[in-house]
N, CA and C atoms as a LAMMPS dump frame, in Angstrom:
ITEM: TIMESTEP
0
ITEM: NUMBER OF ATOMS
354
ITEM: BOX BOUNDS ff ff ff
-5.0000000000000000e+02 5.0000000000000000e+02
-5.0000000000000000e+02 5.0000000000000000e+02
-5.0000000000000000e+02 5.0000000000000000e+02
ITEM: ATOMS id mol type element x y z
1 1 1 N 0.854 -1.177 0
2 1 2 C 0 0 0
3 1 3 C 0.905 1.247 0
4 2 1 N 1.12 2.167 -1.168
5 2 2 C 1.738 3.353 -1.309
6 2 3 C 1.666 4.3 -0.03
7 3 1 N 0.421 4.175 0.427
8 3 2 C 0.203 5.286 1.568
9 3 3 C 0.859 4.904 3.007
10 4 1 N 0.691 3.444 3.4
11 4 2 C 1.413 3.568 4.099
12 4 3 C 2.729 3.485 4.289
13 5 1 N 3.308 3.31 2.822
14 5 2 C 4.668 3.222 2.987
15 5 3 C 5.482 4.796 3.311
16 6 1 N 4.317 5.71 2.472
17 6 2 C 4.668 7.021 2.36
18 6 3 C 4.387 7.407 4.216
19 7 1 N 3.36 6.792 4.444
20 7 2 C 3.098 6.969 5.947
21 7 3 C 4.917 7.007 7.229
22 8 1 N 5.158 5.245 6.931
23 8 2 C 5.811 5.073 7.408
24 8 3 C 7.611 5.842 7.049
25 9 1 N 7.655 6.007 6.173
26 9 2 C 8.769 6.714 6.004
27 9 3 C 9.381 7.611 6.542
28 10 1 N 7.699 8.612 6.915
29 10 2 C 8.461 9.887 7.431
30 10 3 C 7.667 10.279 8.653
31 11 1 N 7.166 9.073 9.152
32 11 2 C 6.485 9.24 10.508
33 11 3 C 7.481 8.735 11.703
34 12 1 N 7.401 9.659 12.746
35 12 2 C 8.445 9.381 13.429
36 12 3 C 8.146 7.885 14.221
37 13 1 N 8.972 7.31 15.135
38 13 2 C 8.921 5.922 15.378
39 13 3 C 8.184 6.491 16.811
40 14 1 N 7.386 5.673 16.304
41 14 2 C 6.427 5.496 17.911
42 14 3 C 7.323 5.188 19.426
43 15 1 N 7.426 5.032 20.314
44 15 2 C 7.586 4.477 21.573
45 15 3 C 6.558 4.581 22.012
46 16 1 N 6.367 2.933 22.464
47 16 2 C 5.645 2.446 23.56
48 16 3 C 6.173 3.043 25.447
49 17 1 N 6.068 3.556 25.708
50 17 2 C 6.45 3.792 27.343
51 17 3 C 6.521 2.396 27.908
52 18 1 N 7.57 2.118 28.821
53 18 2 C 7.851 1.245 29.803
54 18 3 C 6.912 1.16 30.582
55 19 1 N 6.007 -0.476 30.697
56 19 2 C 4.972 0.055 32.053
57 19 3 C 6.037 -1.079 33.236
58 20 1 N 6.465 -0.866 34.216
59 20 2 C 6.938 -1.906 34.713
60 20 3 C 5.934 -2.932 35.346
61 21 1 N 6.828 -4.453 35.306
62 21 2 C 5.895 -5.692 35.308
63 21 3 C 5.618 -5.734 37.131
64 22 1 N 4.635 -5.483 37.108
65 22 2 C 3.816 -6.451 38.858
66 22 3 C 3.665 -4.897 39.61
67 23 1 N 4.145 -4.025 38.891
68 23 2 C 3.85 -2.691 39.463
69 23 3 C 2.836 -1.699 39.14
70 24 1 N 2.69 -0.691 40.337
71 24 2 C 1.523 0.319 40.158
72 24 3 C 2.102 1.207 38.855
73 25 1 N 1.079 1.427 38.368
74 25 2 C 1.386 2.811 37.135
75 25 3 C 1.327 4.305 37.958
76 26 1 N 1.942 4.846 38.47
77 26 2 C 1.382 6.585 38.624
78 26 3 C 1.377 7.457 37.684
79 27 1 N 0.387 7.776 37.269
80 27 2 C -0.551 8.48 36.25
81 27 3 C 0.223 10.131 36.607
82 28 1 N -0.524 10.04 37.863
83 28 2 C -0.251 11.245 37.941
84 28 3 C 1.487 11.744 37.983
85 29 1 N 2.609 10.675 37.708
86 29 2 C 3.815 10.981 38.293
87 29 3 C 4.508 11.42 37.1
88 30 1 N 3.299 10.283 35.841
89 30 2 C 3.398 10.469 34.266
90 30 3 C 3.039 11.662 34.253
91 31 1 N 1.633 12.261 34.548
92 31 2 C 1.349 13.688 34.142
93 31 3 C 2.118 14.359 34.46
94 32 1 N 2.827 14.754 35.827
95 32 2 C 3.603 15.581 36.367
96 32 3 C 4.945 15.388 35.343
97 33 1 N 5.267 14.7 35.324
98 33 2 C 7.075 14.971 34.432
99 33 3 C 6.575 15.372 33.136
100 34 1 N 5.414 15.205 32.509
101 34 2 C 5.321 15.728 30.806
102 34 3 C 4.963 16.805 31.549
103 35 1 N 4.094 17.942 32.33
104 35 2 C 3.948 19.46 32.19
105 35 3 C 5.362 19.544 32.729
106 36 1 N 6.379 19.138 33.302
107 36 2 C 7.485 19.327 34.194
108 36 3 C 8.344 19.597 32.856
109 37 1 N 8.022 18.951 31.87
110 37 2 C 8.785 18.701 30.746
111 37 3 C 8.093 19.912 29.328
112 38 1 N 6.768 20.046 29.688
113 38 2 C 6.177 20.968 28.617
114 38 3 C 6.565 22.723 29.184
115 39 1 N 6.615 22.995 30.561
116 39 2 C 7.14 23.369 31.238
117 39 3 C 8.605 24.089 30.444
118 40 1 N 9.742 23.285 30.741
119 40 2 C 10.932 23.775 30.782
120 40 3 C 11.209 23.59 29.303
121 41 1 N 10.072 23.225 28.404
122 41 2 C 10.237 23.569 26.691
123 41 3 C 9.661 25.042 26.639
124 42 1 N 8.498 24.938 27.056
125 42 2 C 7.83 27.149 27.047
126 42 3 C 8.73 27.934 27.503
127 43 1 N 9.423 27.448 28.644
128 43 2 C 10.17 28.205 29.367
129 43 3 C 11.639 28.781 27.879
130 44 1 N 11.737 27.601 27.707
131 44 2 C 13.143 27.599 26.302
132 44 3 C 12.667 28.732 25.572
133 45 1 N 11.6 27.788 24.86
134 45 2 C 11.225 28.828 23.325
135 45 3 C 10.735 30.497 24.604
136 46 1 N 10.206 30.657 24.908
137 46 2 C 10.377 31.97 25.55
138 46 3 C 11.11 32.752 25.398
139 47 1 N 12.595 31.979 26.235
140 47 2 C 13.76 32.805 26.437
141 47 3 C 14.66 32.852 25.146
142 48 1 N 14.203 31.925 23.971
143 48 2 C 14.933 32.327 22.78
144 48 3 C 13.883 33.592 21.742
145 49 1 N 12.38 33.233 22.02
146 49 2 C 12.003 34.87 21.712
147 49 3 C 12.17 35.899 22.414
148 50 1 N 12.568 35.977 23.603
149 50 2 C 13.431 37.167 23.925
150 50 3 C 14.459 37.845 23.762
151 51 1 N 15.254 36.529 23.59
152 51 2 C 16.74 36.72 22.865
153 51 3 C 16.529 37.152 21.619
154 52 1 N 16.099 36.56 20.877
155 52 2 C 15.314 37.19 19.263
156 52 3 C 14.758 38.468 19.295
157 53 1 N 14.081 39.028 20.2
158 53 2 C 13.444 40.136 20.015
159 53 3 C 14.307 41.567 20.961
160 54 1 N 15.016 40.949 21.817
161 54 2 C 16.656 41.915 21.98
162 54 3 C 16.959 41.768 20.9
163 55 1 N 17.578 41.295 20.143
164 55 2 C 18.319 41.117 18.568
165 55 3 C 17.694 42.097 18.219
166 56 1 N 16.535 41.812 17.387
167 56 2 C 16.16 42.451 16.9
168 56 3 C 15.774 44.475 17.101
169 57 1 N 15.524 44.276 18.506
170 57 2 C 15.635 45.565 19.074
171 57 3 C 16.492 46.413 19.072
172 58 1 N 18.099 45.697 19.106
173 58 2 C 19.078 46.507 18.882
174 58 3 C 19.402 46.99 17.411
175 59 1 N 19.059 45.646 16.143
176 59 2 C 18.812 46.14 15.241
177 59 3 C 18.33 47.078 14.325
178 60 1 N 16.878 47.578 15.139
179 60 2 C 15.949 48.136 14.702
180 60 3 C 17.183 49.917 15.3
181 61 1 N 17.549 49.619 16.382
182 61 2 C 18.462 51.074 17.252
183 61 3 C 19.551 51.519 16.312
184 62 1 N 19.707 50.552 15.891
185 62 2 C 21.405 50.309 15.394
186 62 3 C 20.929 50.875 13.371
187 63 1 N 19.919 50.644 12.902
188 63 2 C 19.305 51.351 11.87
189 63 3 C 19.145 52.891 11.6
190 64 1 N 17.713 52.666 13.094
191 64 2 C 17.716 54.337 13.288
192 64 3 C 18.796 54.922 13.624
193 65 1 N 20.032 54.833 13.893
194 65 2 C 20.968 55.677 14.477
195 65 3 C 21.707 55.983 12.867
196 66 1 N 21.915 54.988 11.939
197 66 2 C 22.262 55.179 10.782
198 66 3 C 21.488 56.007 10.061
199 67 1 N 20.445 55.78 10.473
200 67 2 C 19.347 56.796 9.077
201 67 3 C 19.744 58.455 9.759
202 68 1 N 19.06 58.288 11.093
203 68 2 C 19.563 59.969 11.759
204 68 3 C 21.449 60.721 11.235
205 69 1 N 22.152 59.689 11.359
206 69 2 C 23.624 60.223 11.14
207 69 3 C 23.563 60.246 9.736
208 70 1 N 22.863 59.929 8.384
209 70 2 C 22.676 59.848 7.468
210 70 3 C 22.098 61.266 6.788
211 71 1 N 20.899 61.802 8.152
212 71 2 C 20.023 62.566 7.763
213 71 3 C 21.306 64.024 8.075
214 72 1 N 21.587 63.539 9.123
215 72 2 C 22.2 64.996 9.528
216 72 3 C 23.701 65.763 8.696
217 73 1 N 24.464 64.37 8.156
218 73 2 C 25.211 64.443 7.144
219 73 3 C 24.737 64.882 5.941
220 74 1 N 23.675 64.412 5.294
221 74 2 C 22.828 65.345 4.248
222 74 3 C 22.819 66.698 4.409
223 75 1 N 22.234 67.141 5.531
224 75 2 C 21.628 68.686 6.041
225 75 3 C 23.023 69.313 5.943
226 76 1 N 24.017 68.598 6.371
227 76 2 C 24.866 69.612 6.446
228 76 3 C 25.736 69.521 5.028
229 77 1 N 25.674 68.81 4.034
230 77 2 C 26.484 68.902 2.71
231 77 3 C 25.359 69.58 1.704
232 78 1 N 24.423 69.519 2.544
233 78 2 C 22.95 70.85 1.587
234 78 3 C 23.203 72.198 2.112
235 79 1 N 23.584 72.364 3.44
236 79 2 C 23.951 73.57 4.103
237 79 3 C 25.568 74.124 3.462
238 80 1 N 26.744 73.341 3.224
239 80 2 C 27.375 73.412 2.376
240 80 3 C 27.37 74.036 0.916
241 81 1 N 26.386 73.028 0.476
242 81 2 C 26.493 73.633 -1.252
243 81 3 C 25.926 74.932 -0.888
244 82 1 N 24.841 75.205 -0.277
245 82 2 C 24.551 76.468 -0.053
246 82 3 C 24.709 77.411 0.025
247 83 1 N 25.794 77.69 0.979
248 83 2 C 26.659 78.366 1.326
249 83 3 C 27.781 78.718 -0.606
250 84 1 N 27.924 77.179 -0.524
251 84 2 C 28.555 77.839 -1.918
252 84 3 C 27.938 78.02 -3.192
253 85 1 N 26.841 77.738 -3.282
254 85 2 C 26.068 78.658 -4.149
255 85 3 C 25.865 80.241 -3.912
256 86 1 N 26.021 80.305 -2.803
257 86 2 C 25.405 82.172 -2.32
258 86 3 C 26.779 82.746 -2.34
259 87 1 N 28.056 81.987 -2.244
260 87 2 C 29.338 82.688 -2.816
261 87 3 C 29.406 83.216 -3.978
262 88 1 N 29.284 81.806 -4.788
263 88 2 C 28.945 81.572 -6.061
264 88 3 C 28.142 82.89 -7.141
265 89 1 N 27.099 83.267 -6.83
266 89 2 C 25.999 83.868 -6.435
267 89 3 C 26.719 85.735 -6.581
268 90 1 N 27.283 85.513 -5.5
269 90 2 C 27.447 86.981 -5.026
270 90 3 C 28.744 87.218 -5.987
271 91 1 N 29.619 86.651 -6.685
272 91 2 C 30.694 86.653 -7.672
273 91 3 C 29.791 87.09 -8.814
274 92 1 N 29.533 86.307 -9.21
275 92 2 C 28.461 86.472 -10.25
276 92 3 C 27.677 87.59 -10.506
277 93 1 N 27.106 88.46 -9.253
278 93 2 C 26.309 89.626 -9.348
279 93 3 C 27.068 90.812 -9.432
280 94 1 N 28.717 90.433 -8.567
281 94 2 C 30.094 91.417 -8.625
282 94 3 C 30.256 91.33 -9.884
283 95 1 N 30.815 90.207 -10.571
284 95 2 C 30.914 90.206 -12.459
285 95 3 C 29.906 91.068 -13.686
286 96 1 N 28.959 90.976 -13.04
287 96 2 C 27.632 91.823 -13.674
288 96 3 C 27.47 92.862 -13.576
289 97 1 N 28.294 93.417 -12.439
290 97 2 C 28 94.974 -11.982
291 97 3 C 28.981 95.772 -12.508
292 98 1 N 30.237 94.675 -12.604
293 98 2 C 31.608 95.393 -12.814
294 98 3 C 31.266 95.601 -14.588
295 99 1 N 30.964 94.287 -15.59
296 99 2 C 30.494 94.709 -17.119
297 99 3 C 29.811 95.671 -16.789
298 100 1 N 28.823 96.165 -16.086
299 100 2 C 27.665 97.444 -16.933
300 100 3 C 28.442 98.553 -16.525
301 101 1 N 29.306 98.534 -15.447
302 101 2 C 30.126 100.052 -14.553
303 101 3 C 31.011 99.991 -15.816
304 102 1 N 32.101 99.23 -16.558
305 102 2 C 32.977 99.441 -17.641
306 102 3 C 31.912 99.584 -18.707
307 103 1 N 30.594 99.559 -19.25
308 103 2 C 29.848 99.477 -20.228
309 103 3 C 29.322 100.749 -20.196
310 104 1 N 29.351 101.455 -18.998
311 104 2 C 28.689 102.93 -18.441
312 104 3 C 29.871 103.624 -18.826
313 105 1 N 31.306 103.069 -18.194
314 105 2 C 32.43 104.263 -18.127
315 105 3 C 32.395 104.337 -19.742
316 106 1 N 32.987 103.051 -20.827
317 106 2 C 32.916 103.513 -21.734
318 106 3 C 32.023 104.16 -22.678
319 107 1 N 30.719 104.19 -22.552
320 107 2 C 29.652 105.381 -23.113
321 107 3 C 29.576 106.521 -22.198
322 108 1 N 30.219 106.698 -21.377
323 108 2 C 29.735 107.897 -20.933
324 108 3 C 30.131 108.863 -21.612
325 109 1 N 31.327 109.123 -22.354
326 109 2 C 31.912 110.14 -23.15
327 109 3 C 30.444 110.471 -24.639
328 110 1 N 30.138 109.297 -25.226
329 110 2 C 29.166 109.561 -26.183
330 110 3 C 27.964 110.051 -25.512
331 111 1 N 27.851 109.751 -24.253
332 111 2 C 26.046 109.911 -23.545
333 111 3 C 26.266 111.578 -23.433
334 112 1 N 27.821 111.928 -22.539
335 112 2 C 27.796 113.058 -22.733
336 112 3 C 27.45 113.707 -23.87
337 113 1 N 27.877 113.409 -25.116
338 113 2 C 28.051 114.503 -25.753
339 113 3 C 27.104 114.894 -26.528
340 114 1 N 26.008 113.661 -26.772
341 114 2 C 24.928 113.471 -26.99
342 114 3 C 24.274 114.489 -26.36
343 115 1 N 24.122 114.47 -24.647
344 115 2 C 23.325 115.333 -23.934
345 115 3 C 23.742 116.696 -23.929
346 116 1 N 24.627 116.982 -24.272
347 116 2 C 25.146 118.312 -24.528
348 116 3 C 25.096 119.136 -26.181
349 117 1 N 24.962 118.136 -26.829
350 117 2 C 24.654 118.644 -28.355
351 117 3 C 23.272 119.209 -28.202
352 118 1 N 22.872 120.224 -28.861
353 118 2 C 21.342 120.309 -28.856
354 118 3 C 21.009 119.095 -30.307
C-alpha cells in the first residue's frame, strides 16, 4: 500500500512507554514529568524569543541611528552647497556689476556729448 509506505517513512517511530511488570502505574507521576517537561520547553522557546526580540531591538536602534547620522550628514552637505552657491551667487552679481560700470564708463563720453549737443 503506497500510503502507508509514504506513511511510514516519514512518521516518526512510535515508543511504547515502559509500564513496569507487577507494578503500580502513577498516572499522575506520568502527568507531572510531561507538564514538568512541557514546562521547561515554554520556558526555552520563551527565552529564545526574547533573545530574538533583543536582537532584533538593537537592530531596529542600530538602523535608526544610521538613518539619523545619514540625515544629519545630508543637512549639512545641503547647508554646504549652499553656502557655496550664495558665494557663487554673489561673484556672479560682482561680475555683472563690474560689465555694466565698464559698459557705463565707456559710453559715458558719447552719452555726454549726446546730452550736450542740442
Amino acid at each position: 500500500n503506497p500510503v502507508m509506505l509514504y506513511f511510514r517513512a516519514f512518521a516518526p517511530p512510535i515508543t511504547v512507554p515502559k509500564i513496569p511488570e507487577g507494578d503500580k502505574v502513577d498516572f499522575d507521576d506520568i502527568q507531572k514529568k510531561r507538564q514538568e517537561k512541557d514546562l521547561t520547553e515554554l520556558q526555552s522557546l520563551i527565552e529564545a524569543h526574547f533573545i530574538q526580540r533583543k536582537k532584533d531591538e538593537e537592530e531596529l536602534i542600530a538602523l535608526v541611528n544610521r538613518i539619523e547620522k545619514r540625515r544629519a550628514e545630508r543637512a549639512e552637505q545641503q547647508r554646504i552647497r549652499a553656502e557655496q552657491e550664495k558665494e557663487r551667487q554673489v561673484r556672479f552679481d560682482l561680475g555683472e556689476k563690474l560689465k555694466r560700470q565698464k559698459y557705463d564708463v565707456s559710453t559715458l563720453p558719447r552719452d555726454v556729448h549726446v546730452a550736450i549737443a542740442p
